[in-house]
C-alpha positions as CSV (number, residue, x, y, z in Angstrom):
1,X,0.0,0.0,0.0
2,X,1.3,3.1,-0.8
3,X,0.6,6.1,1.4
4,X,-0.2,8.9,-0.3
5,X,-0.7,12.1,1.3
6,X,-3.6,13.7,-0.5
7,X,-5.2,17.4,0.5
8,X,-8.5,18.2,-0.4
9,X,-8.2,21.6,0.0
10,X,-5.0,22.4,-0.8
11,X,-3.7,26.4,-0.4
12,X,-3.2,28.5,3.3
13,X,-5.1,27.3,6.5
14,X,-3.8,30.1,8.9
15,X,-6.9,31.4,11.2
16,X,-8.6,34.4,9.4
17,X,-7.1,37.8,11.1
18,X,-8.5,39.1,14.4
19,X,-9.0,42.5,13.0
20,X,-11.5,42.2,10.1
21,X,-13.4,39.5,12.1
22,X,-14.1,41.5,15.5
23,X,-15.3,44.8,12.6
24,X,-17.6,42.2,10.8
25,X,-18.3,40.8,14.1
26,X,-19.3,44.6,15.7
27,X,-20.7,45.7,11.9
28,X,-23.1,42.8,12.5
29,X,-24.1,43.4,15.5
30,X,-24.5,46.9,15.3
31,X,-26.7,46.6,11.9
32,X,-28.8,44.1,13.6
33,X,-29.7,46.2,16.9
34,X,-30.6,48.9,14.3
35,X,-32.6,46.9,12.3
36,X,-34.5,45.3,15.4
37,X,-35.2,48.9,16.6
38,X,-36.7,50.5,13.5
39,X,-39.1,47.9,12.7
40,X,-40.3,48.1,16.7
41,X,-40.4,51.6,16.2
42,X,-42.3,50.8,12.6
43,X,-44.8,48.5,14.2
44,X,-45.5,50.8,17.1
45,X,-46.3,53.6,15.0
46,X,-48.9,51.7,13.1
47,X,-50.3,50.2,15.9
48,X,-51.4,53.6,17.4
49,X,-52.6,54.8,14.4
50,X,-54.7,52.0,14.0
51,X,-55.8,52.3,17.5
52,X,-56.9,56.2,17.2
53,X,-58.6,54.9,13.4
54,X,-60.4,51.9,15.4
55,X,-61.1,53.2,19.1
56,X,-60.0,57.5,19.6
57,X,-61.6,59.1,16.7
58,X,-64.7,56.9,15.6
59,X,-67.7,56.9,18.4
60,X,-69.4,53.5,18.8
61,X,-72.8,53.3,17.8
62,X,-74.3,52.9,21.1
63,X,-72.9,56.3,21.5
64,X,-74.3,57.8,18.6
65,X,-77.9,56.2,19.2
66,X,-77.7,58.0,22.8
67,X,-76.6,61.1,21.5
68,X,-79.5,61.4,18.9
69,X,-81.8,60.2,21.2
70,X,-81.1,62.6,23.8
71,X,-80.9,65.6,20.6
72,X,-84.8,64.2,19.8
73,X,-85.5,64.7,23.9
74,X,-84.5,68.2,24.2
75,X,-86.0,69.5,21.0
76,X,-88.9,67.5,20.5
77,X,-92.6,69.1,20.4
78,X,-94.5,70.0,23.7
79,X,-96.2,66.7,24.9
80,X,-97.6,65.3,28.2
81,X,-95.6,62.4,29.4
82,X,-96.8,59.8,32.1
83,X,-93.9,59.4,34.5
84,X,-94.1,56.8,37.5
85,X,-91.8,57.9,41.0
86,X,-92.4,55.8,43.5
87,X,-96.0,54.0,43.4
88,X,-97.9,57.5,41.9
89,X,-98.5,57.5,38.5
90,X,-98.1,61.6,37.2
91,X,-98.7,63.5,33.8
92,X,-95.9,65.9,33.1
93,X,-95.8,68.0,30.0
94,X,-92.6,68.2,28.6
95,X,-91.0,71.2,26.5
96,X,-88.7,71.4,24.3
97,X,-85.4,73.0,26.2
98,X,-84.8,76.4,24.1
99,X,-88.7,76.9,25.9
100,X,-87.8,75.8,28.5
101,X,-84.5,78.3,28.9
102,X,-86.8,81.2,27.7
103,X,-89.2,80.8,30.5
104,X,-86.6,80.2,33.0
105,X,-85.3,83.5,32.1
106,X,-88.7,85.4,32.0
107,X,-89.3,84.3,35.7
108,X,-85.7,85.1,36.9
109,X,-86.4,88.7,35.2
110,X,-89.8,89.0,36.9
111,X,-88.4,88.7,39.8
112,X,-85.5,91.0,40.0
113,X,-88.1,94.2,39.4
């Protein structure tokens, strides 16, 4: 048998330097912490816009219902109204509240002369 020395890779197979591997190693790094941070910073800044779209600026319709039925309330036509406290049953006429203000005003003026 013949020993042959064969090398499959044949050429230098010193260590790489220490230089350019600790500035690829930092580089890396460095470039990855950035990366990491702008798309937190990305996703964050969509997220509260998509919050102020979904929940700040748009009124849920149980809101809007009560708002427009409260509007319908206050300027709705002179009417009497049955209203229970207690175990009496009343009438109450009910204005609307621009009347309401007016005549508040009338008596308050009465009664400073």
């Amino acid at each position: 048998m013949t020993e042959e020395k064969y090398e499959h890779n044949p050429g230098d197979h010193e260590d790489p330097l220490a230089g350019p591997t600790w500035i690829i190693g930092f580089l890396g790094a460095v470039l990855l912490a950035v990366i990491t941070l702008g798309l937190t910073a990305l996703f964050y800044n969509a997220d509260r816009e998509e919050e102020a779209a979904k929940v700040i600026a748009r009124d849920p319709d149980a809101l809007i219902n009560h708002r427009l039925e409260q509007q319908a309330r206050l300027t709705a036509p002179p009417r009497i109204v049955e209203v229970t406290e207690g175990n009496e049953v009343m009438q109450v006429i009910r204005i609307p509240i621009d009347t309401a203000k007016e005549i508040i005003v009338r008596e308050g003026l009465g009664r400073r002369q």
